[in-house]
C-alpha positions as CSV (number, residue, x, y, z in Angstrom):
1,X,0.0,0.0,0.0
2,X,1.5,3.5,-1.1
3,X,0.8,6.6,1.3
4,X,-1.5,9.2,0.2
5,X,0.4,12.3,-0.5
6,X,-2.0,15.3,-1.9
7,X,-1.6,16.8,-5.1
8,X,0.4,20.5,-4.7
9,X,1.0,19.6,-1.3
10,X,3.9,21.2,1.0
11,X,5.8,18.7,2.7
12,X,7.3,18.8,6.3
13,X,9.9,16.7,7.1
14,X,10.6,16.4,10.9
15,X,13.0,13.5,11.5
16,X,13.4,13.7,15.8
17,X,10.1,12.8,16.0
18,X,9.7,11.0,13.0
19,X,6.9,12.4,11.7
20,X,6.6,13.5,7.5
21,X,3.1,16.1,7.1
22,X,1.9,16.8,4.0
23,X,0.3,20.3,3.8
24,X,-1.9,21.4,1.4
25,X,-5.5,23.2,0.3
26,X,-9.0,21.2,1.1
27,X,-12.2,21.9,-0.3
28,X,-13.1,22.4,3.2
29,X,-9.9,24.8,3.9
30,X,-6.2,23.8,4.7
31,X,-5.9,20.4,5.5
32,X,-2.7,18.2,6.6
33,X,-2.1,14.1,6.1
34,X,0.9,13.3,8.3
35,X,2.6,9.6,8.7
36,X,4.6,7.8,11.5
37,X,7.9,6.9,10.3
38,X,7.0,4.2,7.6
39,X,3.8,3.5,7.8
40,X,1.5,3.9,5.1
41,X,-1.6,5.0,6.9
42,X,-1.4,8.4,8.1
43,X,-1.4,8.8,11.7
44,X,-3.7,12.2,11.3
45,X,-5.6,13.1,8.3
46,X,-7.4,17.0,9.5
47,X,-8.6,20.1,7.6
48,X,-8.9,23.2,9.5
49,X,-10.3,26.3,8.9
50,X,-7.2,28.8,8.7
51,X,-3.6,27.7,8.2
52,X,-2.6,29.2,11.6
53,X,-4.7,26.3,13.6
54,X,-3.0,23.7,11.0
55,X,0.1,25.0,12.1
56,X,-0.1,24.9,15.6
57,X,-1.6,21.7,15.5
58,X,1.5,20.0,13.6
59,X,3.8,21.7,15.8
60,X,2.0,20.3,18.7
61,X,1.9,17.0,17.2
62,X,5.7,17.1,16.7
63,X,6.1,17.8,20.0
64,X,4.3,15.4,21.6
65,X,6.2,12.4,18.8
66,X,9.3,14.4,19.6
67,X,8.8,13.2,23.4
68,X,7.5,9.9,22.9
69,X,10.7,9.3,20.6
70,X,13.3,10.8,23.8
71,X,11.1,8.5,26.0
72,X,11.8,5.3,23.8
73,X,15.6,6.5,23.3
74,X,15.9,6.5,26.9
75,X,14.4,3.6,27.6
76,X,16.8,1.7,25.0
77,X,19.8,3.2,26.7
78,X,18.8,2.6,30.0
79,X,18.7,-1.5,29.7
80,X,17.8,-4.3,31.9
81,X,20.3,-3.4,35.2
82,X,20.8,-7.1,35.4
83,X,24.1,-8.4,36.6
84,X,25.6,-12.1,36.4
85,X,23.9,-14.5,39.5
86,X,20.6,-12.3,39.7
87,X,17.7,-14.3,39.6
88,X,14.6,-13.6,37.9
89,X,11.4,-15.4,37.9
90,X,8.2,-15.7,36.1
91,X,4.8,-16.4,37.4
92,X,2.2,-18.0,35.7
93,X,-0.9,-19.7,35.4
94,X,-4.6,-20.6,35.4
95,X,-6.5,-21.5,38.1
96,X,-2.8,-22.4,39.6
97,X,0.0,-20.4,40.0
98,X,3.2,-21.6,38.6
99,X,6.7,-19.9,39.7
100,X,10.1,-21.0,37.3
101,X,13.0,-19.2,38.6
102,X,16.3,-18.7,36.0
103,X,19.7,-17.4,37.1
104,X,21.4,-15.0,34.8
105,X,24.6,-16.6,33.4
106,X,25.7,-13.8,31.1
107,X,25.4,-10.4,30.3
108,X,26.0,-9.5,27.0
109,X,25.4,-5.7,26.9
110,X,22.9,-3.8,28.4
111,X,19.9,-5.3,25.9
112,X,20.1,-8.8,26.7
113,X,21.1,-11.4,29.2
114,X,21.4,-15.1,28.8
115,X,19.6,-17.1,31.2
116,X,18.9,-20.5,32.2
117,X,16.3,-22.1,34.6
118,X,17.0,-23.3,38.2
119,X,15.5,-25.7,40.7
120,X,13.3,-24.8,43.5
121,X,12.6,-25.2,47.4
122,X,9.0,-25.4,47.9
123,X,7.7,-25.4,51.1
124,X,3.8,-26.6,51.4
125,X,1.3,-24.7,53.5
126,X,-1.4,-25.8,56.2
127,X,-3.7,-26.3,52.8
128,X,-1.9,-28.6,51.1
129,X,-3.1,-27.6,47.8
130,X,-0.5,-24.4,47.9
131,X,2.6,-23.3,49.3
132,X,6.3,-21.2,49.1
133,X,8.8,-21.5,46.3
134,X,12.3,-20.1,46.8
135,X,15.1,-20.5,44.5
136,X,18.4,-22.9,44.9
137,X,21.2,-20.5,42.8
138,X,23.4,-22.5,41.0
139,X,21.7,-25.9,41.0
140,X,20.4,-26.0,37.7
141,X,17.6,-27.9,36.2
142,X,19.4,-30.7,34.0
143,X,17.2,-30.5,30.8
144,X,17.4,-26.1,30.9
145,X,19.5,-24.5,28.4
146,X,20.8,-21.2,28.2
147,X,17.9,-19.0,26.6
148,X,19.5,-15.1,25.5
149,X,16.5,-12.8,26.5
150,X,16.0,-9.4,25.5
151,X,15.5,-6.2,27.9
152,X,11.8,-5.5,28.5
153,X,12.4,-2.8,31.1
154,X,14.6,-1.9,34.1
155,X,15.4,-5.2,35.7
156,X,12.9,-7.0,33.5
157,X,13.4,-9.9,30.8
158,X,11.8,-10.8,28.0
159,X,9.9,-13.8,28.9
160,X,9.8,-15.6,25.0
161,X,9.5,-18.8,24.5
162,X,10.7,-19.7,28.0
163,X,7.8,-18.7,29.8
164,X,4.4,-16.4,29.3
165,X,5.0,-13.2,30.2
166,X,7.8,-11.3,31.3
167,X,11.2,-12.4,33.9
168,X,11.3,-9.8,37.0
169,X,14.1,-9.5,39.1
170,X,13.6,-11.9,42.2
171,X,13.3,-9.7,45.4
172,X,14.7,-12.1,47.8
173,X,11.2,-12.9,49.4
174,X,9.6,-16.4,48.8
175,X,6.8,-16.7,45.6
176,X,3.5,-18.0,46.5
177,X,2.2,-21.2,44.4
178,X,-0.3,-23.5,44.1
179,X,-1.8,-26.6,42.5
180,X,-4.3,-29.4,41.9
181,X,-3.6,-33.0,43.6
């Protein structure tokens, strides 16, 4: 699908916030069609009725992409905070609640860190049908591999085909599960 770019229309190139607005002349006054980076539909298709509001609204509109794109910057910079022997764990489940605990074995930069899954205490409770998982560092589970998993956040993993969801950095206190007999 091609983009939609108006016949004698101006266009406004604004690459920090990745925005491209095609200005031009409406039936219905001046008008503006602006696109998100490569996308082919437009992100705002307006006319307004003098070409002082169109302008103030595109430069409003850069503005606010301009600080969405710094945001995401940021966060990409930032990374995962991870460092070699943390633990992160997921938890999961449906009418049970599942807890898998993974040691971080390697950091490769500040995107991604390769991890791999480790056994478990679990400690029942008065129910019997839950309990109290911690995790035992180093001991790990014989069939695991190493798994490289990307940065979703500060101190947060990528959960991918490991697990559903995301890995969160283990805060030292035991995990509550449960389960069926």
């Amino acid at each position: 699908m091609t983009r939609f770019i108006p016949e004698n229309a101006e266009a406004r190139e604004f690459p920090t916030a990745a925005i491209v607005a095609y200005c031009y002349q409406s039936k219905k006054g001046p008008a503006l069609v602006a696109y998100k980076g490569r996308q082919s539909k437009p992100c705002r298709f307006i006319a307004f009725t003098d070409d002082e509001r169109r302008d103030s609204y595109l430069a409003e509109l850069v503005k606010t992409e301009i600080e969405i794109e710094d945001w995401k910057r940021s966060r990409r910079e930032k990374g995962h905070g991870l460092d070699v022997g943390d633990i992160v764990y997921s938890s999961w489940g449906y009418e049970q609640t599942n807890v898998d605990f993974y040691e971080v074995i390697r950091v490769p930069s500040g995107r991604s860190a390769v991890v791999r899954q480790i056994e478990k205490d679990t400690t029942s409770a008065p129910s019997r049908m839950s309990g109290l998982v911690t995790p035992k560092p180093g001991a790990f589970v014989a069939t695991a591999k190493e798994s490289t998993r990307r940065a979703a956040g500060l101190h947060c993993l990528n959960g991918g085909n490991l697990t559903i969801g995301s890995l969160q950095k283990w805060d030292g206190k035991p995990k509550a599960v449960s389960w069926y007999a």
